[in-house]
PyMOL Python script that loads the backbone (N, CA, C, O; Angstrom):
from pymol import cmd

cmd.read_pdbstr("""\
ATOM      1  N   UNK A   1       4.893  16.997  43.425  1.00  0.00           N
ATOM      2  CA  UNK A   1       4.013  16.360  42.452  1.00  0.00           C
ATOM      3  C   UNK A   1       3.498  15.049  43.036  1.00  0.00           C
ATOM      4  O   UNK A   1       4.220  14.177  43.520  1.00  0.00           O
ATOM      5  N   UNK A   2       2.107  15.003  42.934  1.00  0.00           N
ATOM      6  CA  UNK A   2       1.651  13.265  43.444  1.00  0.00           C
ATOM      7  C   UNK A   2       2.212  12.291  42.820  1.00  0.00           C
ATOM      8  O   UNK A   2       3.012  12.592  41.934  1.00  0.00           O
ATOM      9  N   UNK A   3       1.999  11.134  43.050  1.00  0.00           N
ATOM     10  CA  UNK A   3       2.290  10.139  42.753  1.00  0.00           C
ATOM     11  C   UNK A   3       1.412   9.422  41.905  1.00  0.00           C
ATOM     12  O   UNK A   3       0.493   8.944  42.570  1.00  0.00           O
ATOM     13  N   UNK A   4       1.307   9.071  40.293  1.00  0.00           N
ATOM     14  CA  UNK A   4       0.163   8.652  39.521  1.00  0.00           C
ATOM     15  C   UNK A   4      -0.298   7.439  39.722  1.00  0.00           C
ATOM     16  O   UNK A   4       0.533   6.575  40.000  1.00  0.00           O
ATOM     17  N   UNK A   5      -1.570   7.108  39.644  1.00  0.00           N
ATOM     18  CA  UNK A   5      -2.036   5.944  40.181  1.00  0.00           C
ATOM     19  C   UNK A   5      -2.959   5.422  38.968  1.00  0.00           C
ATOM     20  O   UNK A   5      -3.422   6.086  38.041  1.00  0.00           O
ATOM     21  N   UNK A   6      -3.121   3.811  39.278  1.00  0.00           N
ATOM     22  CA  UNK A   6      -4.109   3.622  38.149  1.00  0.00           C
ATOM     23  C   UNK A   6      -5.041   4.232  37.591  1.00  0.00           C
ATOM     24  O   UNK A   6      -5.383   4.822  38.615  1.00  0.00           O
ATOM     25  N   UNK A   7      -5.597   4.518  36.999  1.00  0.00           N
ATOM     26  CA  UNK A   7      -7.225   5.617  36.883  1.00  0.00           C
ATOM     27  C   UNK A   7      -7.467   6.443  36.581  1.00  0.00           C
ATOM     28  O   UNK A   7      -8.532   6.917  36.186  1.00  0.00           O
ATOM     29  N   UNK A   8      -5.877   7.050  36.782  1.00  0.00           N
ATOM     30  CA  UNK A   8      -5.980   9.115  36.784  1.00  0.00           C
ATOM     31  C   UNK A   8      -6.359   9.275  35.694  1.00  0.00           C
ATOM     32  O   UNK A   8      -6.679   8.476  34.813  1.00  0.00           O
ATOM     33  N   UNK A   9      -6.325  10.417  35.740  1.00  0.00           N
ATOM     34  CA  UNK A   9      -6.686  11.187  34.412  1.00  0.00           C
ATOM     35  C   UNK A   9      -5.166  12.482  34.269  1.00  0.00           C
ATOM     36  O   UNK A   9      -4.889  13.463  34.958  1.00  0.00           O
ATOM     37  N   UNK A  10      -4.529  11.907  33.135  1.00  0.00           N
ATOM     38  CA  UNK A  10      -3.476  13.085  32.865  1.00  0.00           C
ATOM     39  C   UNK A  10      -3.283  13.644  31.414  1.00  0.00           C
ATOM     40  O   UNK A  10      -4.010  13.263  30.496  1.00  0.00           O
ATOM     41  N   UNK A  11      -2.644  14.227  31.300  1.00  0.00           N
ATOM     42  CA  UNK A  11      -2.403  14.709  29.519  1.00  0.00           C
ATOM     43  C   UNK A  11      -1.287  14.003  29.098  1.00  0.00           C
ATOM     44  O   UNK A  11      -0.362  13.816  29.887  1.00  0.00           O
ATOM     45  N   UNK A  12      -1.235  13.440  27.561  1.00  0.00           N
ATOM     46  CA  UNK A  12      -0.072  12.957  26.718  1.00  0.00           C
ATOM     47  C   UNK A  12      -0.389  13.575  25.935  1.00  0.00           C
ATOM     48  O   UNK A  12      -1.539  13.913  25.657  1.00  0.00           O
ATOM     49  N   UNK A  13       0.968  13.949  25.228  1.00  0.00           N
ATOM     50  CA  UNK A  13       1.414  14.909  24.216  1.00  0.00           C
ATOM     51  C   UNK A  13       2.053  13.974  22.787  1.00  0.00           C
ATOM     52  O   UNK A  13       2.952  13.151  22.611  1.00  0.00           O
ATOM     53  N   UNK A  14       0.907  14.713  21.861  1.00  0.00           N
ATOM     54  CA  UNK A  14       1.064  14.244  21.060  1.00  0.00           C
ATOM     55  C   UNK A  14       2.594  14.471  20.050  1.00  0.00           C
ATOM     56  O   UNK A  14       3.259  15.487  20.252  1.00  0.00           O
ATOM     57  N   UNK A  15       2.971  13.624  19.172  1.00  0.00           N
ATOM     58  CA  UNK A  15       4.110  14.099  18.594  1.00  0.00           C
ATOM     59  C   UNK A  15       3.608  15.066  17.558  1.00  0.00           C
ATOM     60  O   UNK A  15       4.449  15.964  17.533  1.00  0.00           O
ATOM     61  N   UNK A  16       2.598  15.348  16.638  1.00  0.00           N
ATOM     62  CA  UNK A  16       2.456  15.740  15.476  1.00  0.00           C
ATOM     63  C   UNK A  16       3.098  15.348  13.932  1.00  0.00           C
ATOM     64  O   UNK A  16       3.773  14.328  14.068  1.00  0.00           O
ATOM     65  N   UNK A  17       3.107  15.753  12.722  1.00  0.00           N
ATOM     66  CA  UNK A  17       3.671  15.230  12.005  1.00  0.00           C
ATOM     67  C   UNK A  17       4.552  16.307  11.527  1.00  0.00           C
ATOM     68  O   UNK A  17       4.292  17.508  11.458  1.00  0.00           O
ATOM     69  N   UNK A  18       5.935  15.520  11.121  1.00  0.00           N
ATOM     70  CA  UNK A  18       7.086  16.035  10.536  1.00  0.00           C
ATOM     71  C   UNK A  18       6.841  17.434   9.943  1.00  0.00           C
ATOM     72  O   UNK A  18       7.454  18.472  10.194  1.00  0.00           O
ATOM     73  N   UNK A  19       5.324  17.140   8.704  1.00  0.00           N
ATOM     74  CA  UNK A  19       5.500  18.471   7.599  1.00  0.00           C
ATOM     75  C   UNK A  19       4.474  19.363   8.573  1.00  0.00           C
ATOM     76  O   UNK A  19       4.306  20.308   7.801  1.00  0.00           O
ATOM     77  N   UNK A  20       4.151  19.499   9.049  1.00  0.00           N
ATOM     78  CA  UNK A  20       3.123  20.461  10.161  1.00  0.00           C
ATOM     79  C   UNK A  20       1.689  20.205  10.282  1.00  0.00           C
ATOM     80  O   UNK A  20       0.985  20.634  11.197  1.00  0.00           O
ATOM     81  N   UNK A  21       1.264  19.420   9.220  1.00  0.00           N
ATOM     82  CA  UNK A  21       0.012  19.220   9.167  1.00  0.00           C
ATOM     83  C   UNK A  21      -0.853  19.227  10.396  1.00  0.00           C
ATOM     84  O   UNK A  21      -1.889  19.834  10.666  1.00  0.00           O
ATOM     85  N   UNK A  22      -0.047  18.290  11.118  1.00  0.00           N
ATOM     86  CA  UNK A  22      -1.314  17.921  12.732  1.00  0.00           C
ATOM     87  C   UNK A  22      -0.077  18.501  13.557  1.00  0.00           C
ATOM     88  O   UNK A  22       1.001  17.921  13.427  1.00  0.00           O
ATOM     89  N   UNK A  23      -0.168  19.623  14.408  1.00  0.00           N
ATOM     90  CA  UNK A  23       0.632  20.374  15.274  1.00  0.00           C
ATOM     91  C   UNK A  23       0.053  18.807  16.541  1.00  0.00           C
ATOM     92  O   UNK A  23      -0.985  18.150  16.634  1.00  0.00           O
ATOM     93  N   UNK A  24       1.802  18.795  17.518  1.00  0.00           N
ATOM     94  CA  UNK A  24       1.797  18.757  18.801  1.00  0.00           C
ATOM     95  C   UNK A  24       0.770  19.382  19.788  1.00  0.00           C
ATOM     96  O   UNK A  24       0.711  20.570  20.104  1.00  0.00           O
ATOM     97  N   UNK A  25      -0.105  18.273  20.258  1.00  0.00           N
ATOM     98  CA  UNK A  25      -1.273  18.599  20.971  1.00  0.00           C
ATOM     99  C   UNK A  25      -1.055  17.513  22.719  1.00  0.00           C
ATOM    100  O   UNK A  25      -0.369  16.546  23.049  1.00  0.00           O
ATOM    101  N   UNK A  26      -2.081  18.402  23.401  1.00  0.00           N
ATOM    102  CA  UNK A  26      -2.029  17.499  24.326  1.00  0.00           C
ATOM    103  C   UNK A  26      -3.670  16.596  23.933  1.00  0.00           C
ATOM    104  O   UNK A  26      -4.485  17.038  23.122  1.00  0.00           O
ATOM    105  N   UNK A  27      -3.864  15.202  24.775  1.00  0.00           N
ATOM    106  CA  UNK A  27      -4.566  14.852  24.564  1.00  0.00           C
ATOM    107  C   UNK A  27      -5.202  13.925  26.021  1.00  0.00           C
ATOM    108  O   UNK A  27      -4.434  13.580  26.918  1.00  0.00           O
ATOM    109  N   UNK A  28      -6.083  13.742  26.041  1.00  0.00           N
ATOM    110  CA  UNK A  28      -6.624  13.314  27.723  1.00  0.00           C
ATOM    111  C   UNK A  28      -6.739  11.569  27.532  1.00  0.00           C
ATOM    112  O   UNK A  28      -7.404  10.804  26.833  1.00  0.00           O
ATOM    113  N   UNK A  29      -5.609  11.436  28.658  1.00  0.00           N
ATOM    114  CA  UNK A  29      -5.140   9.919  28.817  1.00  0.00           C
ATOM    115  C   UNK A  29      -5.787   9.405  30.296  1.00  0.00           C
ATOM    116  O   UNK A  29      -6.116  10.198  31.179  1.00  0.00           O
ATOM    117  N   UNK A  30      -5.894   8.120  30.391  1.00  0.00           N
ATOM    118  CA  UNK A  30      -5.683   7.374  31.645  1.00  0.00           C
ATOM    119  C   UNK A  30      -4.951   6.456  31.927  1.00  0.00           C
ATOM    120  O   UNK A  30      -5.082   5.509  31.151  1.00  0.00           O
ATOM    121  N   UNK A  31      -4.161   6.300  32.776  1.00  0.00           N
ATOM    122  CA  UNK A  31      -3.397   5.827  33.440  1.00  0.00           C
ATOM    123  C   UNK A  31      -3.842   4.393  33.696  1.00  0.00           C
ATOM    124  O   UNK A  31      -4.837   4.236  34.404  1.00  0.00           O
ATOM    125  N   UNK A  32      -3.137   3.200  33.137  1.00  0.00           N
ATOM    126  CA  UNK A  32      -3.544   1.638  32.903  1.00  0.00           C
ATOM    127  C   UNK A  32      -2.610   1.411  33.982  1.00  0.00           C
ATOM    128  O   UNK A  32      -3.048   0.969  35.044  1.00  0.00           O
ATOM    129  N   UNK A  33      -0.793   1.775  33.781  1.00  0.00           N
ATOM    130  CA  UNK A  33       0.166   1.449  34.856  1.00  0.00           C
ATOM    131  C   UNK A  33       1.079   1.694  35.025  1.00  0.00           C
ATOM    132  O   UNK A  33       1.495   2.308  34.042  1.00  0.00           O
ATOM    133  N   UNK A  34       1.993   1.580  35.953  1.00  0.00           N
ATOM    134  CA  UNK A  34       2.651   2.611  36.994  1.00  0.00           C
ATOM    135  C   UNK A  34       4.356   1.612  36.811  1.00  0.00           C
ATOM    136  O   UNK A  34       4.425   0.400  37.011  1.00  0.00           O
ATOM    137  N   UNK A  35       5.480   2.437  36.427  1.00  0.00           N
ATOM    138  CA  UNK A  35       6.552   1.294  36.392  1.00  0.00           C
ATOM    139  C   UNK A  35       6.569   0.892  37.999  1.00  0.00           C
ATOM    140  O   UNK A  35       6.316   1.407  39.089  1.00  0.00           O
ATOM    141  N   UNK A  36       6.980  -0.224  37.502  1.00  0.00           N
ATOM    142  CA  UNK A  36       6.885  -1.246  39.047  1.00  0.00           C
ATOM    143  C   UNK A  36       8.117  -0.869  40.127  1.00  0.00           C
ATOM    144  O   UNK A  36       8.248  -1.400  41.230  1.00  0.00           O
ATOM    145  N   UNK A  37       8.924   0.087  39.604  1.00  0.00           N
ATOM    146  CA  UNK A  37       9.754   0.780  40.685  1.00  0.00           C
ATOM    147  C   UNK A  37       9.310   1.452  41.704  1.00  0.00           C
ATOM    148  O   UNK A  37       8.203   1.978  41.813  1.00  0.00           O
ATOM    149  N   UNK A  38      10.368   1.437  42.626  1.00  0.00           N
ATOM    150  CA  UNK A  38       9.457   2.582  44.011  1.00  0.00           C
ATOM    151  C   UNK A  38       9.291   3.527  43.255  1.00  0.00           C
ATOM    152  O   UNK A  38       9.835   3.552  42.151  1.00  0.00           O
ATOM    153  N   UNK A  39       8.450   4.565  43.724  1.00  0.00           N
ATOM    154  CA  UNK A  39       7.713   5.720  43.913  1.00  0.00           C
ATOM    155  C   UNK A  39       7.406   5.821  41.921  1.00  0.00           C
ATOM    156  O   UNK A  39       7.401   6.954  41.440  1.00  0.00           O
ATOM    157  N   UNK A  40       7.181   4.620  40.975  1.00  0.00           N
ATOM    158  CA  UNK A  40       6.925   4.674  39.636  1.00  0.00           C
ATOM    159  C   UNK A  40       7.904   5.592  38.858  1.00  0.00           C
ATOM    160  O   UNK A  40       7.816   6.113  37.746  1.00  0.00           O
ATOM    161  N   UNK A  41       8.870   5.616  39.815  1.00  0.00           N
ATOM    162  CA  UNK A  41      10.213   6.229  38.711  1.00  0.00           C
ATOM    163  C   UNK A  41      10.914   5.250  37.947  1.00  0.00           C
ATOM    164  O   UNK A  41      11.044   4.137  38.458  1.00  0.00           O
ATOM    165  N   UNK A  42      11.450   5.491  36.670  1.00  0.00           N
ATOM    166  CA  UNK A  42      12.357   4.253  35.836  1.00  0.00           C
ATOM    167  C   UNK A  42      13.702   4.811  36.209  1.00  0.00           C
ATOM    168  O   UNK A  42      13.780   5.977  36.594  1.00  0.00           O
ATOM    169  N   UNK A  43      14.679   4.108  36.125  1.00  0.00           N
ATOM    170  CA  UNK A  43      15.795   3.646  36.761  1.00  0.00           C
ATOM    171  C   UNK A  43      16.656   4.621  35.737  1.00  0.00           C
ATOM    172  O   UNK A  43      17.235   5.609  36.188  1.00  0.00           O
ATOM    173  N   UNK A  44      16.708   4.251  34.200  1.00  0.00           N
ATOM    174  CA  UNK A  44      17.037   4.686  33.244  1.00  0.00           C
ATOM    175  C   UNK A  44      16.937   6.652  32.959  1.00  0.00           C
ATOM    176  O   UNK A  44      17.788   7.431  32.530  1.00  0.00           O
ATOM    177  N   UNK A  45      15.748   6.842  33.348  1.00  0.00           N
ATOM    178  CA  UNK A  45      15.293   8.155  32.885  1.00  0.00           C
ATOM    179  C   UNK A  45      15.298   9.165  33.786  1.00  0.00           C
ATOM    180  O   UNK A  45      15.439  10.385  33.703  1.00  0.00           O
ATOM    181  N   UNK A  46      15.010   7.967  35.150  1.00  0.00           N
ATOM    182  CA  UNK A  46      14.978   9.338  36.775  1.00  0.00           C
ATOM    183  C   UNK A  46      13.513  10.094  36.546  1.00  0.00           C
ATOM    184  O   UNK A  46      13.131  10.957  37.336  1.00  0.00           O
ATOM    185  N   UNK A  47      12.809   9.730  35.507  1.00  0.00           N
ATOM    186  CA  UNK A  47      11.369  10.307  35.777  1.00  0.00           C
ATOM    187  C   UNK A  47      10.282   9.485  35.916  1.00  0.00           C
ATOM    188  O   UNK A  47      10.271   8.361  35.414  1.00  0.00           O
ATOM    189  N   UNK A  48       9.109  10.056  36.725  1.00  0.00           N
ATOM    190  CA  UNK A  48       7.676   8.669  36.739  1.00  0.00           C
ATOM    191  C   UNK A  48       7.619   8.349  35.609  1.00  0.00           C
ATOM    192  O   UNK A  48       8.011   9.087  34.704  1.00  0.00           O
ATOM    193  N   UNK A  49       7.043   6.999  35.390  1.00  0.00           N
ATOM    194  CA  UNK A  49       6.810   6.586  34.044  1.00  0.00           C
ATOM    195  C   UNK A  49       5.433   5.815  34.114  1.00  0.00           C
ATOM    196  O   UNK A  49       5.233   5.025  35.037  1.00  0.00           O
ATOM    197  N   UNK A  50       4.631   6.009  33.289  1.00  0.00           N
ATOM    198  CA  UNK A  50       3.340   5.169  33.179  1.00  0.00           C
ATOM    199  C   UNK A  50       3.022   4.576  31.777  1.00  0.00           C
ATOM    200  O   UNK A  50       3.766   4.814  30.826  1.00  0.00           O
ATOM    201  N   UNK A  51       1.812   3.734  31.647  1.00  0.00           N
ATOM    202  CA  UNK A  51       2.006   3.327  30.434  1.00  0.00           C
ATOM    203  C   UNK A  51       0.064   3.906  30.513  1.00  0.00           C
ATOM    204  O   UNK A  51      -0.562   4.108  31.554  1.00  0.00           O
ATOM    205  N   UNK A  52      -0.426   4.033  29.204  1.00  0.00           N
ATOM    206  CA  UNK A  52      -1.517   5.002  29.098  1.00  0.00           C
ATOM    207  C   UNK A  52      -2.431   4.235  27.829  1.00  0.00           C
ATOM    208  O   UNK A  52      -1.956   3.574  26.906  1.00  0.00           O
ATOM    209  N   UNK A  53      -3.868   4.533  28.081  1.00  0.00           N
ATOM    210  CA  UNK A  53      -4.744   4.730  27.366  1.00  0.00           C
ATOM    211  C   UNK A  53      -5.093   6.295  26.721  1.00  0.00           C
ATOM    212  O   UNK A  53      -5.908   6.921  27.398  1.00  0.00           O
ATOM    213  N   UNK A  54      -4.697   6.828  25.788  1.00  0.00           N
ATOM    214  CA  UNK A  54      -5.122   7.825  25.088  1.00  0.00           C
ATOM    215  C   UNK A  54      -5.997   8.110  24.193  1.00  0.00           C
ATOM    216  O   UNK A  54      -6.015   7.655  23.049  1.00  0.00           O
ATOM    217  N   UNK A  55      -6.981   9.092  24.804  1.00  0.00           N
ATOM    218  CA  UNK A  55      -8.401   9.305  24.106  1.00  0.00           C
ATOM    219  C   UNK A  55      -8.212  10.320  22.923  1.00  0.00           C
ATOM    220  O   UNK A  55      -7.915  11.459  23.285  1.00  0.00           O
ATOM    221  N   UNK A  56      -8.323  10.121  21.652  1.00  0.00           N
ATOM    222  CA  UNK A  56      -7.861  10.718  20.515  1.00  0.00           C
ATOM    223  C   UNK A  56      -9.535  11.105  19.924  1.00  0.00           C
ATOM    224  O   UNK A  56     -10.342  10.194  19.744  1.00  0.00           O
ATOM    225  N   UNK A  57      -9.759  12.025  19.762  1.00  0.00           N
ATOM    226  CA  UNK A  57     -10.755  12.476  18.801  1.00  0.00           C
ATOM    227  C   UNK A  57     -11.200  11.286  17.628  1.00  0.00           C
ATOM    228  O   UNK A  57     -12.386  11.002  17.466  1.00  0.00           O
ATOM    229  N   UNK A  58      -9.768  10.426  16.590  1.00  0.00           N
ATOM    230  CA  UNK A  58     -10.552   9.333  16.055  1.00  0.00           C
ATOM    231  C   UNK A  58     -10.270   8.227  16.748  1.00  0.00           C
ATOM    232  O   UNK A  58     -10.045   7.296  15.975  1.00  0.00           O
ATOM    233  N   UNK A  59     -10.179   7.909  17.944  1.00  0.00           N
ATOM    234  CA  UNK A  59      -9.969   6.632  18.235  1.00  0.00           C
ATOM    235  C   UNK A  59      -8.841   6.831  19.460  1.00  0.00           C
ATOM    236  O   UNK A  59      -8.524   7.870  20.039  1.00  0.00           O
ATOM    237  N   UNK A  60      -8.401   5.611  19.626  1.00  0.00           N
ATOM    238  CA  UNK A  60      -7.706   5.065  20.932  1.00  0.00           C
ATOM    239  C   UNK A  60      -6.710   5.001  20.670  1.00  0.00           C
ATOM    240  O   UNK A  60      -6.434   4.839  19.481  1.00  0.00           O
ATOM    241  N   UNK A  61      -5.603   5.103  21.722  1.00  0.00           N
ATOM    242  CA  UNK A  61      -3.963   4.762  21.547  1.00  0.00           C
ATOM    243  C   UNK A  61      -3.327   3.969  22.582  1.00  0.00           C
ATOM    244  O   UNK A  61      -3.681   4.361  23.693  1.00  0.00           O
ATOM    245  N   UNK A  62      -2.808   3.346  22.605  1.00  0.00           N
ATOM    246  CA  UNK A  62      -2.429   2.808  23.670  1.00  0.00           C
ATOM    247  C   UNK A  62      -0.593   2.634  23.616  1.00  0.00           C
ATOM    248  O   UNK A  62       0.100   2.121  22.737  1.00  0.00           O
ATOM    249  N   UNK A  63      -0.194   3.267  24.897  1.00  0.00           N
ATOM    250  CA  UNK A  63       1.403   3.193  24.866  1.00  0.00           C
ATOM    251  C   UNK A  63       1.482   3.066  26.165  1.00  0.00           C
ATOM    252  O   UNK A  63       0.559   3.224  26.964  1.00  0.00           O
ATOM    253  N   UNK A  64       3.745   2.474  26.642  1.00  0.00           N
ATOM    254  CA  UNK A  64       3.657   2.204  27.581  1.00  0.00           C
ATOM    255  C   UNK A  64       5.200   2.835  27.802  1.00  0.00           C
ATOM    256  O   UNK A  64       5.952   3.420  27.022  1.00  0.00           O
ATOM    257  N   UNK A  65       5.329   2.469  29.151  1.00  0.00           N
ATOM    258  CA  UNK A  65       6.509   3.375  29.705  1.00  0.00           C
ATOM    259  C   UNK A  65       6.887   4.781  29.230  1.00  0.00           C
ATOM    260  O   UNK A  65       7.887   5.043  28.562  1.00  0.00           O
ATOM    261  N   UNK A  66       5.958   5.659  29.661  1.00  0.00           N
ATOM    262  CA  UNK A  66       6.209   7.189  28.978  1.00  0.00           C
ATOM    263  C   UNK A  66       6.741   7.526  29.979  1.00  0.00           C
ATOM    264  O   UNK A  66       6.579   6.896  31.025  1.00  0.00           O
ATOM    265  N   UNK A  67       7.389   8.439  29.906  1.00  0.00           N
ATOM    266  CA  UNK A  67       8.205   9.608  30.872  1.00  0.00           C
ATOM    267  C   UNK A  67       7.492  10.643  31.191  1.00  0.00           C
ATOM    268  O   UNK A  67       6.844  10.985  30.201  1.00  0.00           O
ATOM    269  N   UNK A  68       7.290  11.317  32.093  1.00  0.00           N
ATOM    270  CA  UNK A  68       6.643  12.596  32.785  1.00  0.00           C
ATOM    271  C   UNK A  68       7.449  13.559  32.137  1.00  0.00           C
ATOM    272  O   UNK A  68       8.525  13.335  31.583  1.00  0.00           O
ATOM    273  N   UNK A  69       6.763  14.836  32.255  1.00  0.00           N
ATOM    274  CA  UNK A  69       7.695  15.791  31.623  1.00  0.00           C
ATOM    275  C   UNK A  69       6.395  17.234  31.980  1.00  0.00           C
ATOM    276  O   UNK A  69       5.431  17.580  31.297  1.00  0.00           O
ATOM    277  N   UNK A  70       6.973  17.856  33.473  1.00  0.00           N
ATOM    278  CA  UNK A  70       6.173  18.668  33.546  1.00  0.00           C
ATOM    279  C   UNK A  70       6.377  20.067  32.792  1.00  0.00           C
ATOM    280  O   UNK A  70       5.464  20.892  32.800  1.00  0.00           O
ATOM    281  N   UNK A  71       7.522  20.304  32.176  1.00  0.00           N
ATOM    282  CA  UNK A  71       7.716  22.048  31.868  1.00  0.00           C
ATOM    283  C   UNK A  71       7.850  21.599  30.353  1.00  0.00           C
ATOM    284  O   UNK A  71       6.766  21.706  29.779  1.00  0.00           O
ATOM    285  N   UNK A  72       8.830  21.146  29.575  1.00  0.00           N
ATOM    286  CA  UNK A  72       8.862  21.276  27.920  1.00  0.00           C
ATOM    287  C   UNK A  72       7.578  20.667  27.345  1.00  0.00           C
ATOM    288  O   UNK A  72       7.212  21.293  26.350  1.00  0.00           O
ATOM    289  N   UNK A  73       6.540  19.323  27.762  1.00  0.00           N
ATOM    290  CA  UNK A  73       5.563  18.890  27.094  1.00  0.00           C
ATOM    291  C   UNK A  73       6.341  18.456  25.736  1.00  0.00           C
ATOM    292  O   UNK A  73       5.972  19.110  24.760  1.00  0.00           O
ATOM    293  N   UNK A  74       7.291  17.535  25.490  1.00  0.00           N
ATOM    294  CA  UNK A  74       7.807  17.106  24.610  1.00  0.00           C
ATOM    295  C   UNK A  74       6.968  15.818  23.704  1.00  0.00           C
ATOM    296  O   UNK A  74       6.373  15.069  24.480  1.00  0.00           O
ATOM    297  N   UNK A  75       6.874  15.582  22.805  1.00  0.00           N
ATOM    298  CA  UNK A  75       5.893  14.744  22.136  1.00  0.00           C
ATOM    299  C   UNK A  75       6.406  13.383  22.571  1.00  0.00           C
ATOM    300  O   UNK A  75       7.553  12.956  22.438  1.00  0.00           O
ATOM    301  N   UNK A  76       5.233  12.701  23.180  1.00  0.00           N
ATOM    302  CA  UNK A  76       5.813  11.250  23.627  1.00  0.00           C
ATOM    303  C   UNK A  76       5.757  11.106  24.858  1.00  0.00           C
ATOM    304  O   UNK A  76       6.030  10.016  25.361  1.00  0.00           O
ATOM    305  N   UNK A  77       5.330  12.354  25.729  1.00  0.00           N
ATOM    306  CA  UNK A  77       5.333  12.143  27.193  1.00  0.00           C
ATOM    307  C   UNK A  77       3.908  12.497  27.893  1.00  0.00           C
ATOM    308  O   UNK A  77       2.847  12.601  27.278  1.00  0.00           O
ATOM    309  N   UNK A  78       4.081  12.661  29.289  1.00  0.00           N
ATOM    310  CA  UNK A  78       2.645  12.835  29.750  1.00  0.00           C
ATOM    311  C   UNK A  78       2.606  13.793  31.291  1.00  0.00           C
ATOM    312  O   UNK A  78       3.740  13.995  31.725  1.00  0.00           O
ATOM    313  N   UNK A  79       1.641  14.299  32.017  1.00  0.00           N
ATOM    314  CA  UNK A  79       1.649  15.248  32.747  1.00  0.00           C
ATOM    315  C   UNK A  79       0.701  15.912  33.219  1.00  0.00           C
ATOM    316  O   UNK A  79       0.126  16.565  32.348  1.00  0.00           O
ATOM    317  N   UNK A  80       0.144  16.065  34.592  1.00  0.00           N
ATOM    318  CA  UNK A  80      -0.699  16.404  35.200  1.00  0.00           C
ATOM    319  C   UNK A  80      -1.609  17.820  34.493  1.00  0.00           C
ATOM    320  O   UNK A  80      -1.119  18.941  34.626  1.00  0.00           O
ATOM    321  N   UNK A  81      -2.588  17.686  33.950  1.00  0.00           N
ATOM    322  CA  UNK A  81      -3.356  18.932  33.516  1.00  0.00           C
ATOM    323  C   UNK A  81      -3.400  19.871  34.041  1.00  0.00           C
ATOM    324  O   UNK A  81      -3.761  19.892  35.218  1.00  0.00           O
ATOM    325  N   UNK A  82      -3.070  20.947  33.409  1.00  0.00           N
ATOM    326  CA  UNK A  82      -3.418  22.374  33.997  1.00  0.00           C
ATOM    327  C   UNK A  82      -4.309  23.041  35.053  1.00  0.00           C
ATOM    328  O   UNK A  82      -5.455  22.591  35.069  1.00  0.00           O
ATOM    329  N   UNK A  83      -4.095  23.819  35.763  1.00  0.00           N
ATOM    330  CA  UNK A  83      -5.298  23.920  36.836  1.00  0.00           C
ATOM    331  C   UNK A  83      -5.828  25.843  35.802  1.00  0.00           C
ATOM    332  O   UNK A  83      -5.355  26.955  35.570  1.00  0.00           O
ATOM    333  N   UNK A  84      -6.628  25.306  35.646  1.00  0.00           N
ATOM    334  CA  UNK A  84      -7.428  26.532  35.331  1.00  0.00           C
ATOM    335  C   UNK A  84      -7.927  27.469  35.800  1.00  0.00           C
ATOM    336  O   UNK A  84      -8.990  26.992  36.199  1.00  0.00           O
ATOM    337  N   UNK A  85      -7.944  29.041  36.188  1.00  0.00           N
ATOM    338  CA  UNK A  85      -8.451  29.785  36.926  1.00  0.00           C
ATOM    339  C   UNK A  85      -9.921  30.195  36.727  1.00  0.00           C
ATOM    340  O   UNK A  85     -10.454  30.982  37.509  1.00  0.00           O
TER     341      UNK A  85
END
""", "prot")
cmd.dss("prot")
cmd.show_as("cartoon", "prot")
cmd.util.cbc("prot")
cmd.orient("prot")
């Protein structure tokens, strides 16, 4: 897996709400910054961590120190987009 850099473009996953209303979605983020550890891994978690601008259909989000999470897509994390055939 590369290494995320300012700029990118990756997916964060949304949490959704408790009663089902808004299902867990991914949503198209960019990458503001990179934890200041070597290779942007956190110490704590053992995974890259970035902190993100998220482009939401109504508006903007902004969060920080997320965890990567390439296979479950757990709500709260983020991860290189799909390659499409």
């Amino acid at each position: 897996m590369s290494k995320p850099t300012i700029g990118a473009t990756v997916h964060y996953v949304s949490y959704g709400t408790p009663g089902g209303e808004y299902t867990s979605k991914c949503r198209a983020a960019i990458v503001t910054g990179v934890c200041d550890n070597p290779d942007g891994v956190d110490p704590e978690t053992g995974t890259r961590c970035v902190s993100l601008a998220v482009l939401n259909p109504s508006g903007l989000f902004f969060d920080e120190h997320l965890p990567q999470d390439e296979d479950a897509h757990d709500g709260s994390t983020w991860h290189w987009p799909e390659v499409s055939a």
